[in-house]
N, C-alpha and C positions, 0 to 999 in steps of 0.2 A: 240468511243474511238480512239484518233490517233494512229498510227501504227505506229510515227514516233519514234527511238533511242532516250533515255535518250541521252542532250547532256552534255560529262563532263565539265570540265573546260579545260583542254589542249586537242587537236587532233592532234596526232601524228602520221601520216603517217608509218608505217614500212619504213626499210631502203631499201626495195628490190621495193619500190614504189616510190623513187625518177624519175622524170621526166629522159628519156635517149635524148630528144630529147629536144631543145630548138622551142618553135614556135615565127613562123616569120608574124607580124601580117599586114606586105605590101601583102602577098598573099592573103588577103581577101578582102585586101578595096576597097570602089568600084571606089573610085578616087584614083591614090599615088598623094604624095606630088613632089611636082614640083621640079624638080632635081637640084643637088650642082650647082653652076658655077666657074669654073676656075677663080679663082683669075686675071690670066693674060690676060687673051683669053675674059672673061666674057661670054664664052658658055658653054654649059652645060656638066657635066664632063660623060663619058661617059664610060669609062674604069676605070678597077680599076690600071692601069698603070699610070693614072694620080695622082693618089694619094699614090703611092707606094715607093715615097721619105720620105713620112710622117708617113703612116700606114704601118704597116706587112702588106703583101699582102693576106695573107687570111681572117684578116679584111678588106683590103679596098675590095675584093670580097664580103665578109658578106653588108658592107654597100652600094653595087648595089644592089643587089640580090632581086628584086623584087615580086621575081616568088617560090622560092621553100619555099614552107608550115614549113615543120618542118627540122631541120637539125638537125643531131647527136651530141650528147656531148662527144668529147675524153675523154677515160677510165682513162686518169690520170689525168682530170678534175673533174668526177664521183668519185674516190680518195678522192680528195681532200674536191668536197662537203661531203663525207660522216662524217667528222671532224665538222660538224655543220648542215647537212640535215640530214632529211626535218628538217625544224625551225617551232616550232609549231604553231596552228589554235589555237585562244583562244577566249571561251565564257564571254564576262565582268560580268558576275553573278553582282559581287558587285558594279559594279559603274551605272549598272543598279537599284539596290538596291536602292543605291544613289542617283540616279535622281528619281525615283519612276515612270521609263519609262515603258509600254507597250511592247518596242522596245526589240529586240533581238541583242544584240552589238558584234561582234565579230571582232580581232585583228588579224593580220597576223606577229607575233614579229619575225623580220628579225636581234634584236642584241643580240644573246645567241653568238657570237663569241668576240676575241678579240680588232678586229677594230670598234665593236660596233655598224656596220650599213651592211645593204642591198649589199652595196658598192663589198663588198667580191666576188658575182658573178660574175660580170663581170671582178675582177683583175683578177683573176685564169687564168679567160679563155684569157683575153690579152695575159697576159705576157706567158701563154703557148704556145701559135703562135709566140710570140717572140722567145721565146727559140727554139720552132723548126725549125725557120728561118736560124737561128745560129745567135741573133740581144744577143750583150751581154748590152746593157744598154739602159736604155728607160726615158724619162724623162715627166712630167706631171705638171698639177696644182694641186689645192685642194683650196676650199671655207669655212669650217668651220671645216675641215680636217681629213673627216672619207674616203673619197678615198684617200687620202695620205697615212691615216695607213693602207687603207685594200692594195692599190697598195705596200705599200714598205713589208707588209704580203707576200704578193704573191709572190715577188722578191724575198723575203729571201728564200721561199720554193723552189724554183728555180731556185739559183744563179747568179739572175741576177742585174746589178748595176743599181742603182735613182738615179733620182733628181727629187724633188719638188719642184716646185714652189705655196707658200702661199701665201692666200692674207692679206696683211701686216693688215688689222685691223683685219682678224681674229687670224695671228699670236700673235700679240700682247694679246687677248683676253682670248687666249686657249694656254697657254705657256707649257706646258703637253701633248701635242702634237707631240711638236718636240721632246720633250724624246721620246716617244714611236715610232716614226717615227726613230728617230737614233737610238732606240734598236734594229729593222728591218734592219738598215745597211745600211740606205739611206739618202741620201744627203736634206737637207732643207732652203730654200732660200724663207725670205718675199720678196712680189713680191709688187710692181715694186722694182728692184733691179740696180744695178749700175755695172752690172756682164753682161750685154746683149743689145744689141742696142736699141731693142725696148725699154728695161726698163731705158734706160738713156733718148731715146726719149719723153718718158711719165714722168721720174722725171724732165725734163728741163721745161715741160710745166705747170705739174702738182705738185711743190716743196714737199708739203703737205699732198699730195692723200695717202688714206689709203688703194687704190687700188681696185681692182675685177678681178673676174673670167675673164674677158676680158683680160686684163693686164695680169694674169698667163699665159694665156694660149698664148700669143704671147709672150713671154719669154720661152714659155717650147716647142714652136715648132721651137724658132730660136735653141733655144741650140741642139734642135734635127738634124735638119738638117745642121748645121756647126760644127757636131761632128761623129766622124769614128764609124761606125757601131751600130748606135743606132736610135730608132724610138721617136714618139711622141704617148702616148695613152689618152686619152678621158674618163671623169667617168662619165658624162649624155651626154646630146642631141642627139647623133649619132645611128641611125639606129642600129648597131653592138651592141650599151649597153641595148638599150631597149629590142634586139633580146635576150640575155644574160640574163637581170631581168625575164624573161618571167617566167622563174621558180619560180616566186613570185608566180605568180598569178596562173601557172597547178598545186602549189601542195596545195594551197588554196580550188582551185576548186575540185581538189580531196580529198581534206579531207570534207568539208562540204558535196559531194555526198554522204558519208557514213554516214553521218546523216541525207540523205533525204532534204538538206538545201539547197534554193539557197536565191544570197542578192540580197532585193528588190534595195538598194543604196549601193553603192561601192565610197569610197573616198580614195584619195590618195592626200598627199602634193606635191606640182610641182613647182619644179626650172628649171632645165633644163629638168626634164621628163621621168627619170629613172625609178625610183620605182613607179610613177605613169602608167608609159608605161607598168610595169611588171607587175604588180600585175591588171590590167584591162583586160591584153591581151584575153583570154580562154574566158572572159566574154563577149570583145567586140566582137569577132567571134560568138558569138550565136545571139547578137544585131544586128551584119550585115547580119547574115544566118537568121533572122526572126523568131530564137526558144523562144527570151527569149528580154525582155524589159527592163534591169536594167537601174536605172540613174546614171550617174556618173556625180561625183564632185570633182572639180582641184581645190584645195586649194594651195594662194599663200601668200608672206607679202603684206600688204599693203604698203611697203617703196622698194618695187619691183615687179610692178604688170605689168610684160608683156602681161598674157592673158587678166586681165580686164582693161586695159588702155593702153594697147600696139600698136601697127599698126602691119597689117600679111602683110608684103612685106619683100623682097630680104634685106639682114644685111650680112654683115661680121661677121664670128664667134669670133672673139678677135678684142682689141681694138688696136694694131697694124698693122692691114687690111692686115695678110701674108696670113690667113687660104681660102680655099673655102666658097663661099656664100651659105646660104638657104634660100629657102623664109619659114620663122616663123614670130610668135606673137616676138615683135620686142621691146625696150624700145631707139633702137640706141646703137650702139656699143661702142661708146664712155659714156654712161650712169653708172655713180658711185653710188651703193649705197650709204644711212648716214651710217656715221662711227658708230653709236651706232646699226644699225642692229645686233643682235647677232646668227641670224642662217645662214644654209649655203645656204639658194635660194636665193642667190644673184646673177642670171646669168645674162645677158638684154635679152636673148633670150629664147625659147622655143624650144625643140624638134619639126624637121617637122613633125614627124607624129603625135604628139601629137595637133600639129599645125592645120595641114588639118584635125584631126576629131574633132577638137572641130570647127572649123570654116565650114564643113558641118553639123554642130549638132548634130553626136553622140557622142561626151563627151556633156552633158546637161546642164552643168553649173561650170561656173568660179566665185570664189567669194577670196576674202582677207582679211583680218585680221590684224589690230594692233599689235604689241609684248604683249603689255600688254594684250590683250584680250585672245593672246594667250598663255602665262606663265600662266594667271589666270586658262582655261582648263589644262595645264598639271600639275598644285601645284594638283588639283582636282581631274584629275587621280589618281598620284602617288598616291594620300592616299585613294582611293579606291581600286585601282590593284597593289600596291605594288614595280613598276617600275619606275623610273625615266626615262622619255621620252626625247629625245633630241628635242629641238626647232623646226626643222624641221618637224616631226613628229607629234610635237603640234598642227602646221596648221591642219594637219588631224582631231585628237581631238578636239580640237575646234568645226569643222565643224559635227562631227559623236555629240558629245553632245547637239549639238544645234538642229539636226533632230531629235535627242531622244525624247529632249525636247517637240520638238513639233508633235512627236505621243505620248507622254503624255496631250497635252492640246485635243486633235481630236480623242481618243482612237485608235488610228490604232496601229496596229501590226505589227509592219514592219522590214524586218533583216535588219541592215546593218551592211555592214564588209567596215575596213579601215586599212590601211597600218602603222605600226608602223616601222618605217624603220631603229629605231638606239636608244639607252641608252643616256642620256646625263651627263651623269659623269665627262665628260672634258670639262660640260657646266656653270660650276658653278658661272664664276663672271656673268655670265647673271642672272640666280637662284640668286644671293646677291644682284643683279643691281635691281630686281622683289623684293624681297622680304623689299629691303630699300629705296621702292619709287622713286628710282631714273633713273629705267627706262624712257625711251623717245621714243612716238608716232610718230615719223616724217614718212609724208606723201609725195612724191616731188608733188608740186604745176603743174599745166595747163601749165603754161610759162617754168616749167624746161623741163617737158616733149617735149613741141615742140620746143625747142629751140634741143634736141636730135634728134628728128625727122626730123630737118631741114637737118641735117648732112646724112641722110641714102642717098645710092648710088642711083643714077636715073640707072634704068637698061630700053632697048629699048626693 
């Protein structure tokens, strides 16, 4: 007879179990990822002085920082999680039912808050280091606009002034958005915009463009640095967010110990690399310490697939070529999603770290998904678990169903736990777009792809 705990449906952490420390998953790898470069210089940025025009300076320290393991979470950040930590560890009972899997399914639901996504961790802890700078205004992008609402959250709790920068086919898409975004008290602009140099230099080329994350965010760094006393902050890719999600993933790990659980597969959705970076973190330390073998799976759309059809070389982070270089899984910086895309991993690039372990082979596997294949798993969920998933999210879904699936055909018995990163409530013309057939599969073709590729910087 096992020994092991009934498990319930929710695992909730006590609140005195919240993680106090963020961990920092560059101090274990056994390679890091090949450093920023100076935009100007194209050498390798080396101080966090170089990038303290752009960043508060105790993130741009967070995103050197190679070396120290775990770092402390200021107690008026601990606060402030405690208004939505821990987020609970959930057993799918019934969508296991449902499939009629073997498998053990568990969900890590990071939107029991009001901006409805994962996103919340790391605004907190931004805009905290702003305010303790004395930085009274910060300005950013947002993709399908759950860091828009959790950053202009944070701001509000704060005092501190936004702007966002949208990307114009999401703004159009999710008009609900900017209300809630203006209810926070912050400023909302579809991006490419005719308010910013870059953005005039992308509508003069581009008349039509319904924009991307590239284009916000060379909009939301010019405004930063030709405005008095105000930074630029970042909702994925950057070292700093991933360190920040990590609490996805300690207080997963720590609530499945209390049932004796660990996941043989771990999946996470992956745009720029956030919630996938976070929720893997604790797990990929025992992978690289040699305690534990989990496989991981990056889940991406197929009408933006930088990990599985990407190039890993040196990119520009925006498509106005102002920001520092990384070398990541790459689509070219200039690379526009279709305007019918309706979630928000629309980045062309990949987080480096998320970059260098999948490209030395410990993230296991990249795969991608159509819209429609993935609206079909989230209709699927919701009416087994009860939640309306956001698009993003789905890609996980999708992928956790589909392994279900097949320890149903093989009998194995296998956990897997996957990232639910946000609610989609403010996803609904996509949900209408799904449900009256009028969704669109668009793939970019071989020729769009290199034709992007052509354009990436020759670095010596």
């Amino acid at each position: 007879m096992s020994s092991k705990k009934t498990v319930p449906y929710r695992i909730n952490l006590p609140e005195e179990l919240i993680p106090k420390q963020w961990y920092n998953i560059r101090a274990d790898m056994k390679e890091l990822p090949d450093p920023m470069l100076n935009p100007g210089t194209m050498k390798p940025i080396t101080s966090p002085d170089e990038l303290a025009p752009i960043f508060c300076y105790e993130l741009a320290k967070q995103e050197l920082d190679n070396e120290t393991r775990y770092i402390d979470i200021p107690e008026e950040i601990l606060n402030f999680y405690k208004m939505c930590r821990p987020s609970p560890l959930i057993r799918a009972y019934c969508l296991e039912k449902k499939l009629g899997t073997p498998a053990k399914i568990y969900y890590k639901f990071e939107g029991n808050n009001t901006s409805g996504s994962h996103k919340l961790n790391s605004a907190i802890a931004q805009a905290y280091y702003a305010k303790a700078q004395g930085i009274t205004h910060l300005t950013t992008e947002t993709g399908a606009g759950q860091w828009g609402t959790a950053l202009s959250m944070a701001c509000a709790y704060l005092g501190i002034d936004l702007t966002v920068y949208m990307v114009k086919g999401s703004y159009m898409q999710k008009p609900f958005r900017k209300s809630v975004i203006n209810t926070f008290g912050a400023n909302i602009i579809p991006s490419p915009s005719d308010t910013t140099n870059a953005g005039r230099a992308i509508l003069a080329e581009m008349p039509d463009t319904t924009g991307s994350l590239g284009c916000a965010i060379s909009e939301a760094v010019e405004k930063a640095v030709t405005s008095e006393n105000c930074r630029y902050v970042l909702g994925s890719v950057l070292n700093q967010v991933l360190l920040h999600q990590s609490i996805i993933g300690l207080e997963s790990k720590a609530a499945m110990e209390m049932y004796d659980e660990y996941p043989d597969i771990i999946i996470g959705c992956a745009g720029g690399g956030s919630n996938l970076g976070g929720l893997i973190a604790p797990f990929m330390k025992d992978k690289l310490d040699g305690v534990k073998n989990p496989y991981f799976i990056a889940v991406e759309p197929a009408s933006c697939p930088s990990l599985t059809r990407g190039k890993y070389a040196y990119d520009f982070c925006d498509t106005g070529k102002v920001t520092p270089l990384a070398k990541m899984y790459t689509l070219g910086c200039g690379f526009i999603p279709a305007a019918n895309h309706a979630g928000g991993l629309r980045y062309h690039g990949m987080s480096p770290v998320i970059s260098k372990l999948y490209h030395d082979g410990y993230i296991d596997e990249a795969r991608s998904y159509v819209q429609t294949d993935v609206f079909e798993a989230a209709v699927e969920f919701s009416r087994a678990e009860g939640i309306l998933p956001a698009p993003e999210s789905s890609h996980a879904i999708r992928a956790a169903i589909d392994e279900a699936l097949k320890c149903k055909e093989t009998g194995e018995e296998k956990t897997i736990l996957f990232g639910l990163t946000g609610t989609g409530y403010f996803d609904m013309t996509a949900y209408e777009s799904f449900h009256n057939k009028t969704m669109i599969d668009y793939v970019p073709t071989d020729a769009e792809l290199e034709e992007a590729f052509s354009k990436l910087p020759e670095i010596k």
